[in-house]
N, C-alpha and C positions, 0 to 999 in steps of 0.2 A: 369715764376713763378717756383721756385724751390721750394725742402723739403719741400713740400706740406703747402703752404701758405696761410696763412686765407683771403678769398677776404670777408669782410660785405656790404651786398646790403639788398634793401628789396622789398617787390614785392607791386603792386596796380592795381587797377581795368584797369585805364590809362596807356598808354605807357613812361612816363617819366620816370619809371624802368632803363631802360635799357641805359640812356643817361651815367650813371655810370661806365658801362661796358664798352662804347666808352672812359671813360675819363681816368678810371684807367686801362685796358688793354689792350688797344688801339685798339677796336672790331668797326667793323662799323654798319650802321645803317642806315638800305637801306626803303622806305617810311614808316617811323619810325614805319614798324614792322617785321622785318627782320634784324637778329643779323648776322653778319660775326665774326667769330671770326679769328685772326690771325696764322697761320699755317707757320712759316718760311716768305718767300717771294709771301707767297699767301693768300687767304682767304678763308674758310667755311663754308656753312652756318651751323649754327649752333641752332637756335632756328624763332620761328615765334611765334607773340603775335597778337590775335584778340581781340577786341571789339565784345563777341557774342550778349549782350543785352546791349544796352549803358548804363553804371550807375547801372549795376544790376551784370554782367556774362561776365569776360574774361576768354582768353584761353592763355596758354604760352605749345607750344609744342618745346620739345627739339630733336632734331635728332643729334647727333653730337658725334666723337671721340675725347676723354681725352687725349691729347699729354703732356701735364705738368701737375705734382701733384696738386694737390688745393682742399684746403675747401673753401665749397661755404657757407657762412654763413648768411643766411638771418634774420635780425635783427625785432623784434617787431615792429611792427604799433601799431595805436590806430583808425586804421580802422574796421569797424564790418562786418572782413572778414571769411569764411572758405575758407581754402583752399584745396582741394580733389585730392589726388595724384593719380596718376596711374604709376607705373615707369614697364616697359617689356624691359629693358636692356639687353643682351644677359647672361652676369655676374653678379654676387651680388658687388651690390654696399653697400653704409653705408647713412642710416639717422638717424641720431642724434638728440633725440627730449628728451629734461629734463633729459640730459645725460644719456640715456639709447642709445645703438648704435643696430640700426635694421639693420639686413641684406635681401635687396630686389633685387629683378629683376627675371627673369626667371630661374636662377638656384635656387632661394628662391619661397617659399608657400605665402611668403609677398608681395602682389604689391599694394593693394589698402592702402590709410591715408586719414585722415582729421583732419587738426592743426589749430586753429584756430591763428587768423593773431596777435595776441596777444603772443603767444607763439615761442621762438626764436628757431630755428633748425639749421643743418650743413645735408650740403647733401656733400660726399667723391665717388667719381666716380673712377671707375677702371680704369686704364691707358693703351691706345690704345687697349680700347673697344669698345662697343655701346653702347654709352647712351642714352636712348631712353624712356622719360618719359612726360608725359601729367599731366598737372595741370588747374584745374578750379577753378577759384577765383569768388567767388559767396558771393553774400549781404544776411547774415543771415534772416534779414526780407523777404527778399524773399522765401526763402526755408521755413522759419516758415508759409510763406501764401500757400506752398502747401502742407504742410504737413498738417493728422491730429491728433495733440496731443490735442487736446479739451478731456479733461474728458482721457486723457491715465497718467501712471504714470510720476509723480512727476521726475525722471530723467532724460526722454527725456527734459521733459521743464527745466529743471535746462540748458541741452547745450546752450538755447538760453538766457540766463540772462545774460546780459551786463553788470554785477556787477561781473562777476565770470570769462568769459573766458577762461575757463578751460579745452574746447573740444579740446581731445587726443584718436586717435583711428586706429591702424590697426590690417590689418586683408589682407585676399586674394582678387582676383578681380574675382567676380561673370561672370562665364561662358560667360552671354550675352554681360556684357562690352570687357569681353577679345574676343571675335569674329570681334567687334567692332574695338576696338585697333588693333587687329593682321592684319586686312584687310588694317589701313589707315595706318601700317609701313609699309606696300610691296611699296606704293607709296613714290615719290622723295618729302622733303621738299620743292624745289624750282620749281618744275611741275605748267603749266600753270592754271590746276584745283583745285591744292590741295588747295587751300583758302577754296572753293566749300565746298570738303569731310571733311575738320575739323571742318566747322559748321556744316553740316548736323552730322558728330560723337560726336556733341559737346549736341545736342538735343537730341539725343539716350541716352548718358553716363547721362544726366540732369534726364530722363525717369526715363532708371534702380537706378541711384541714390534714386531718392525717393522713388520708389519702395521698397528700400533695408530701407532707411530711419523709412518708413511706416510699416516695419515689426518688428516682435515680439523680434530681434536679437538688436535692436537699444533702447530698453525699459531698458535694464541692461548694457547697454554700461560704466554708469556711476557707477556700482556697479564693475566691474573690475578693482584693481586697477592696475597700471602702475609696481609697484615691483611683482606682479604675474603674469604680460604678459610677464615680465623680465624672471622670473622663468621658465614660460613655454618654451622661446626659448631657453633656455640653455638646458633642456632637451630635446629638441627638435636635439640640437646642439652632445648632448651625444649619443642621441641615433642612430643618423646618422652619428656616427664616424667610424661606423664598419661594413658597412651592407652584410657584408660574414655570420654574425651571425646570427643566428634565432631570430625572435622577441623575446624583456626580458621580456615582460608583462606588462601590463599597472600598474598594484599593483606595481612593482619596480621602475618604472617612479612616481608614486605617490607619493610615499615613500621617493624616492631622493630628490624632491623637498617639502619633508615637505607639503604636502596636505593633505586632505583625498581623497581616491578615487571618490567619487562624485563629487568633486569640482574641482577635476585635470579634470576628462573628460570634462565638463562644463567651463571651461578654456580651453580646447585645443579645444575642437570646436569652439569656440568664436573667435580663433586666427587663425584655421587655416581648419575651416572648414568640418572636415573630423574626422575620429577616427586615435588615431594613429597606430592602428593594419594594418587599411586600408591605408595608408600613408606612414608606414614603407613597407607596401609590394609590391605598387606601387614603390617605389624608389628603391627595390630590382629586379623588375623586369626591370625597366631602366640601369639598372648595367647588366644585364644577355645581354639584348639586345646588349649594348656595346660589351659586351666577344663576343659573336656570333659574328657581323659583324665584328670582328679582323679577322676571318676566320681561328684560330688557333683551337679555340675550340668545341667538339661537344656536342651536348645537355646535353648528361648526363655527359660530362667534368663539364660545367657549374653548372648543377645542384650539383654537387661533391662539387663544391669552394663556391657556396651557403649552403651546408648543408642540402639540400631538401631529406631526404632520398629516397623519390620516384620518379625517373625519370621521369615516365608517367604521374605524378599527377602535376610536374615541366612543362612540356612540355604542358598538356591540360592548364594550369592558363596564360602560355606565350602566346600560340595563343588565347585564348578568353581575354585577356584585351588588349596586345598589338598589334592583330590584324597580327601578322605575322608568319605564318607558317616555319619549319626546317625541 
């Protein structure tokens, strides 16, 4: 596949998925749930799909390096599916959801989604990277029996109305699932146990899901629209263009993206969790870490090209967050 070619497939609870990807890319498919894909005159594995609750909850974990460009484009069902990303890639990749293009994976704040299966996406992965994303496709009905929206607002149960299929939603991956995920990448997708650890990670991730589901962060999910979580990444996008600079203030960020102040902080925490005071500083202090272990520069170098006027006040914020002393 050259000049990054559109493959359309679509995903389902069953493994018949993937007989597709045998036919048009000529990937194999080893007890049909185990993807090969093809690498020159060899093969990869490249993804594994469980059955975790029959008829209820599959899994599709992907492990694999992007050697040819490609949109993977997964086209509408009329399945009453969600599907719950997790992507921890090493690089930002691109998912494309109602043409908004999200940048996720571990160098992005963005790893957690849920699209419902009604809704068409394009997932663009970084070429000879790690791709490295988990997805759970799980029966709405289901989720709605564990969830409790009895008597909660009007929005949550709007997500579940089979008239509307309209659920669109990221945000970051809460602490406990990313502990979860970081532990079951250190293991081999083709290792004798790993079936084992993806279902037992698959009932954890199901846990804190609803958990997350169940809280007060999911009741206005449906009041955010989709052109102001756009908004937010771009300033998002702006303000990490430069981070030698000292933070511009959240009132400027407000301001550029046309909000009022209330409503911008209340949108970026919804997207990303955090304030952006405390996000741009953490991202400046990963910068700092970087200069340091070049072994070029010393403390108060660093803090100089950051702009910290105070060395000492630089150097105590570096060892208490990042935990490493200079």
């Amino acid at each position: 596949m050259k000049n990054q070619e559109e493959f359309k497939h679509v995903f389902s609870l069953t493994p018949e998925w993937q007989e597709l990807f045998v036919q048009e890319l000529g990937a194999k498919l080893v007890e049909n749930k185990y993807l090969y894909m093809p690498d020159g005159t060899t093969y990869n594995p490249a993804s594994l799909t469980l059955q975790i609750i029959p008829d209820v909850m599959s899994v599709i974990l992907i492990d694999t390096i992007v050697t040819n460009p490609a949109k993977l484009t997964r086209m509408p069902t009329d399945d009453d599916l969600w599907i719950i990303y997790y992507d921890l890639s090493n690089k930002m990749n691109t998912h494309v959801i109602n043409g908004i293009a999200h940048k996720i994976g571990m160098d992005s704040n963005l790893g957690f989604g849920i699209v419902d299966c009604n809704i068409k996406s394009s997932y663009i992965a970084r070429m000879n990277e790690s791709f490295y994303s988990l997805r759970l496709l799980i029966k709405k009905d289901f989720l709605k029996q564990l969830l409790n929206i009895k008597d909660r607002e009007s929005t949550l149960t709007d997500l579940f109305d089979e008239n509307k299929n309209s659920m669109f939603y990221y945000s970051y991956i809460d602490s406990q699932s990313k502990i979860v995920l970081s532990a079951l990448k250190e293991r081999k997708l083709d290792s004798a146990s790993y079936e084992f650890f993806l279902t037992a990670a698959c009932y954890r991730l199901l846990t804190y899901l609803v958990d997350r589901l169940n809280s007060k962060e999911f009741d206005r999910v449906s009041l955010v629209k989709n052109e102001d979580i756009e908004t937010i990444i771009q300033s998002q996008e702006f303000l990490l263009s430069d981070l030698t600079k000292p933070f511009i203030g959240i009132r400027e960020l407000a301001e550029r993206s046309n909000m009022s102040l209330s409503k911008y902080k209340a949108i970026y925490k919804h997207v990303y969790g955090t304030t952006p005071a405390k996000f741009y500083r953490n991202e400046r202090l990963n910068l700092a870490k970087e200069l340091l272990n070049e072994g070029i520069y010393s403390v108060n170098d660093v803090a100089e090209l950051l702009h910290y006027e105070n060395p000492a006040y630089f150097r105590k914020m570096y060892e208490t967050l990042l935990k490493i002393k200079k």
